[in-house]
Structure formats: C-alpha cells, structure tokens
C-alpha positions in Angstrom: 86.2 -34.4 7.2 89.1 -33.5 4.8 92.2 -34.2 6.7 93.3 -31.4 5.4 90.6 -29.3 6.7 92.1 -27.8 9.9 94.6 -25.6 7.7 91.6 -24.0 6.0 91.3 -21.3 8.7 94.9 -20.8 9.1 94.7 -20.0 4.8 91.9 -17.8 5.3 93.6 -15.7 7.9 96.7 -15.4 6.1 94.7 -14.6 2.5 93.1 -11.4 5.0 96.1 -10.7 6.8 99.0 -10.8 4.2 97.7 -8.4 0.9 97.6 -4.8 1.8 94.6 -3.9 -0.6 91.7 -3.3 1.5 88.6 -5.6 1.7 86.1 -2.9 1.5 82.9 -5.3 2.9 84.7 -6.8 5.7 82.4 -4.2 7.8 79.0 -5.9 7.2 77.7 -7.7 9.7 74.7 -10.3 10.0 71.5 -8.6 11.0 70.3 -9.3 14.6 67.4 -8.2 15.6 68.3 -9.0 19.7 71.8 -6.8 18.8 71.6 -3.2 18.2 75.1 -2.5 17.7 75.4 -4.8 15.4 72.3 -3.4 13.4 73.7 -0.3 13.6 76.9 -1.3 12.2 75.4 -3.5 9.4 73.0 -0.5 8.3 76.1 2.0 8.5 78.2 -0.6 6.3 81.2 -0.1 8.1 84.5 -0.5 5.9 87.5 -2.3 7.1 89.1 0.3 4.9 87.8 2.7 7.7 89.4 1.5 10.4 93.6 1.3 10.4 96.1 -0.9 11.1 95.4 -3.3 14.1 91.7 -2.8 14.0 91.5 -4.0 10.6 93.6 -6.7 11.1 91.7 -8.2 13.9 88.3 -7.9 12.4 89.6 -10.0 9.3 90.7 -12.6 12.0 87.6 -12.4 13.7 85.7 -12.7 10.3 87.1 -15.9 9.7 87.1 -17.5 12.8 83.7 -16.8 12.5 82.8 -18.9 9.7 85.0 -21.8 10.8 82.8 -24.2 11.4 81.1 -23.6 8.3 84.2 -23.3 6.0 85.5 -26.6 7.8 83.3 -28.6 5.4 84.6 -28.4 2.5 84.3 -30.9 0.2 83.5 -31.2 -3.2 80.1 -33.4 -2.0 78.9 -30.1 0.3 80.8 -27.1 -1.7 80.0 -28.4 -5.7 80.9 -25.9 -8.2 81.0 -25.1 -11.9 84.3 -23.3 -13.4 85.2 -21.2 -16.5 88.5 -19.8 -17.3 88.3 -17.0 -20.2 90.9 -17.2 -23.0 93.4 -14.8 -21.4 93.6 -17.2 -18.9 91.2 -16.0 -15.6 89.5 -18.3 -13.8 86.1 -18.2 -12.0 84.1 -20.4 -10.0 80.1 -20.3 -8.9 78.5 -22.6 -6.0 76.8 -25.4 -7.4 73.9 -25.0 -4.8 71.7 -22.4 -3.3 73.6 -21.4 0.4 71.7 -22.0 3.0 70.4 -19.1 5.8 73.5 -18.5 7.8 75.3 -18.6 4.6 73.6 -15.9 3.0 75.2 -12.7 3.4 78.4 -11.2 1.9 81.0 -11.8 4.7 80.3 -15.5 4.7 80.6 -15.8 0.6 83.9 -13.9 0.6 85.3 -15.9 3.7 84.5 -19.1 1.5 86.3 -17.5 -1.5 89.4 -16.8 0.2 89.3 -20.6 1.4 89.9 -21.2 -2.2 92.3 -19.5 -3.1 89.7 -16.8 -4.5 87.9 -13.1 -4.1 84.5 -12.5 -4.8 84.4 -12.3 -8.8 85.1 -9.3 -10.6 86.5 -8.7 -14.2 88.4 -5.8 -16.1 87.1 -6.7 -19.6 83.9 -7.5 -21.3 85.4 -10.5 -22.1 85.9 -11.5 -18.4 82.5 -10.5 -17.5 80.7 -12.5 -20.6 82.4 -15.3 -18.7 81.1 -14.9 -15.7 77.6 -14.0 -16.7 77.7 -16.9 -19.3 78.9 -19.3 -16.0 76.1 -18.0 -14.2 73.7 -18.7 -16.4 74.4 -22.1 -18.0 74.1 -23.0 -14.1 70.3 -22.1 -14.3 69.9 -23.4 -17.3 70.9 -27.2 -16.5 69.2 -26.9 -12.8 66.2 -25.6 -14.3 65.8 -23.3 -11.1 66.8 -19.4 -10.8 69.6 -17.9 -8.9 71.3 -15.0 -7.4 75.2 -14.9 -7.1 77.2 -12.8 -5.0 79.6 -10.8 -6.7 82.5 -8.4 -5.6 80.5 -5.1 -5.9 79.7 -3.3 -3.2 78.1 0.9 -2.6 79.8 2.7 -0.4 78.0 4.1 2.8 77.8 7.4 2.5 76.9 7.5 -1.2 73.5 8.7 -2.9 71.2 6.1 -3.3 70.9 4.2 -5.8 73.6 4.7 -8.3 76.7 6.4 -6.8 79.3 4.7 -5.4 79.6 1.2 -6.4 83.0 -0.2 -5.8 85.0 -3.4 -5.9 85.4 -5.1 -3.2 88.8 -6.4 -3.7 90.6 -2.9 -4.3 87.7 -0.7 -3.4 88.3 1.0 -7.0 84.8 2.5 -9.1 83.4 -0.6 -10.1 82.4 -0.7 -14.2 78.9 -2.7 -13.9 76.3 -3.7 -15.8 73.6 -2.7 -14.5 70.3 -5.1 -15.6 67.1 -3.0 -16.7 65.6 -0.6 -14.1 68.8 -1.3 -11.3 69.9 -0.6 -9.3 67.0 0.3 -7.4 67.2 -0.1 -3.5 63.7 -2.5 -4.0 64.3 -4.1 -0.8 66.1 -1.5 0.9 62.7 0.7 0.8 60.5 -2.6 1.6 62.4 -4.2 4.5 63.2 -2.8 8.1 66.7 -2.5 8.4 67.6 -3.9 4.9 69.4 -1.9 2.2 70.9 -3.4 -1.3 74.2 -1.9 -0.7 75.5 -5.6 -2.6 75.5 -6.8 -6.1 74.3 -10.2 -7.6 74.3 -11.5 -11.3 70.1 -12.4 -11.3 69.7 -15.0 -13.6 65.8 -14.0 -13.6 66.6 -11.4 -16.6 66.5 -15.0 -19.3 68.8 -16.5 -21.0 69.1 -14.0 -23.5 70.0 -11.2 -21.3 73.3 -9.6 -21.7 73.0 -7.8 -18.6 72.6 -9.6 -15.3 73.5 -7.7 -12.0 71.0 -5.7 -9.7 71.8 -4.2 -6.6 70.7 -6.9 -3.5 70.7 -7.5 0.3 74.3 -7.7 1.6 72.6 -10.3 3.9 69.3 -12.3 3.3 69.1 -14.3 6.8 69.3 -13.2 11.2 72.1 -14.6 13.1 69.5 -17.5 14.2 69.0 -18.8 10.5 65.7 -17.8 9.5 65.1 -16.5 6.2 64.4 -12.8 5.8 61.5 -10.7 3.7 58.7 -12.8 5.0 60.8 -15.8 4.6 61.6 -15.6 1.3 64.4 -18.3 -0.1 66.3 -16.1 -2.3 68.3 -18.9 -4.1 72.0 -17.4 -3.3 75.2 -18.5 -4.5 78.3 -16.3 -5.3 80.9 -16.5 -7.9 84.8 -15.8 -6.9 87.5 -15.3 -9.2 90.9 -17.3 -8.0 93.9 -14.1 -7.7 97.6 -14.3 -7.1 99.4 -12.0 -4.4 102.2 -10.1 -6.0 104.1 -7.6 -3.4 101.3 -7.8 -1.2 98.6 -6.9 -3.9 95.7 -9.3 -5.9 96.4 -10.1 -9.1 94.7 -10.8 -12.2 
C-alpha cells in the first residue's frame, strides 16, 4: 500500500464537498436485486442536484466512503493509465484495464476520478474531444481488445427517451455529443429488467476510422454482489477523466 494511500479518501471528500457545481450522477446507485429502494432509486436516477444543502453533502460523503476500499489501491501496478494533453493545454486520462464487476457503474468511475485530481472527461472543443476519442482509441488499438469508457454525460430522468436531455455531469449544462451512428438508442434499456442507458461511453467498436464514438450505455453493468449483468456479459469498461482546477468554488478548464 501507498503510504500515502490513507489521505486518498480525505481528497475525495474534500474534491465533493468543496466546489459548488453540482455532480448531477451522484444519485445512481448499484442495482440490487435483494434492495428495492435502491432499485427504485437507481431506475429514477436520482440527482444530487435534487436534493439541497445537507442532503447532498452527505450522499457525496457516503459515495466515497463507499468506494474506499477500492480507491485505497492505487497504484500505478493496479490503476495503469494512458494520458494526452491537447495543445491548449487539457489533460485527460483513460484506465489502462477493463474495471472489474463492482467497478462498473458510474459512481465508482467518478469517485476514482476525483482521487486524481480529475472529473469524468468532458471537452468544450472539437479539438478536446479528437483528443479524447483519439486516446481512446490508440488504447484498443495497442491491446488489440475493444472497450467502453465512461464519460461525463449523463440523461436526465425525466427526459424523453432517447435523445433529450443529455447533460454534463460536471455542471449539469446540455452536453454537445457526438452521437456514433443509430445512438443513442436505449438498446439495453428495452432488453434488460431494470436497466436503462441513461450514461454515455466512447465505444471503440465503431473502428479505427470512426470519427464518432459515444453511445448511450448502462450507468451500471454489475449487482452489488459482483456478478456481471445481461446474461453475464463482460462489457470491457474503463472511463476517461479530465484533471480540472477549482477556482471560487467552481471546475475549471
């Protein structure tokens, strides 16, 4: 173990406690077939942004301790990863190795990016997002294998299915995304009990040539017992974060 590593949890707390812009998928839960309420509240996709002041803070606190033991282990060896930073100078970072079943769903890959420093990726230029996408695929590429990376777009609840409201996750702002061919499509949502694809990935199944990566996915892909989903079904997760600043309280850049 890092010795180091006991502070992690402290840094994640802080990262969810100090900025003031609302971490619109803090809601989601892991499904549980043995829990209703927490089906319930994972098939509403509760916001954080829905609930005020104490409320939210605590469930951020809660998120993270939750993930502590996970998060713990660190390292370079057990968290490998492959970086770009785009000429104007932003930096992203994808998980060198498929996550495994109780690391599949979209509260753990944010917890792990705000370990680093980091919020699930998103960009503001094309520029940003030919990073990312480029990043993303070069990955397959050299492990010869396909993958699915977590990014910071998430639908909103209440919206129509399957186009309207797609938002950041890190200011909860109408998220410009683009969309590979025939997505989003709620595919899973309509085939699995109790899933919906209310999540984004960059699906490097599209080829190397494809300009166009993300499809709406599973905001979790495993129970809270570790056992794989959709028949059993590895889906070869990983998710990409961008590393931000707070300024006043706010993520920047």
């Amino acid at each position: 173990m890092h010795r180091n590593s006991a502070l992690l949890p402290l840094m994640a707390v802080w990262l969810l406690t100090q900025t003031t812009v609302p971490y619109a998928v803090l809601g989601y839960e892991l499904i549980s077939s043995s829990n209703a309420a927490v089906v319930k509240q994972w098939q509403a996709g509760v916001l954080c942004g829905a609930a005020t002041g104490t409320d939210c803070t605590t469930h951020k606190q809660k998120m993270a301790a939750r993930w502590q033991s996970l998060l713990l282990n660190s390292s370079s060896a057990a968290w490998p990863t492959v970086n770009a930073t785009t000429a104007a100078g932003a930096k992203f970072f994808i998980v060198a190795r498929h996550l495994k079943p109780l690391e599949c769903n979209i509260q753990f890959a944010e917890a792990y990016c705000n370990n680093k420093g980091a919020v699930l990726a998103y960009w503001n230029t094309q520029q940003e997002y030919n990073a990312v996408a480029k990043l993303t695929l070069g990955l397959a590429k050299q492990s010869k294998d396909q993958w699915h990376v977590y990014i910071g777009v998430v639908q909103l609840p209440a919206a129509k299915e399957p186009k309207a409201g797609w938002v950041w996750v890190h200011n909860s702002a109408a998220a410009s995304v683009p969309w590979a061919q025939n997505e989003p499509n709620q595919h899973n949502g309509a085939n699995i009990k109790g899933h919906t694809e209310d999540c984004a990935v960059l699906a490097t199944y599209h080829g190397q040539k494809a300009t166009k990566l993300v499809d709406d996915f599973p905001c979790s892909y495993a129970d809270d017992k570790g056992n794989w989903l959709a028949g059993g079904w590895n889906p070869k997760l990983s998710v990409a974060c961008r590393i931000v600043q707070l300024i006043g309280g706010s993520i920047c850049c």
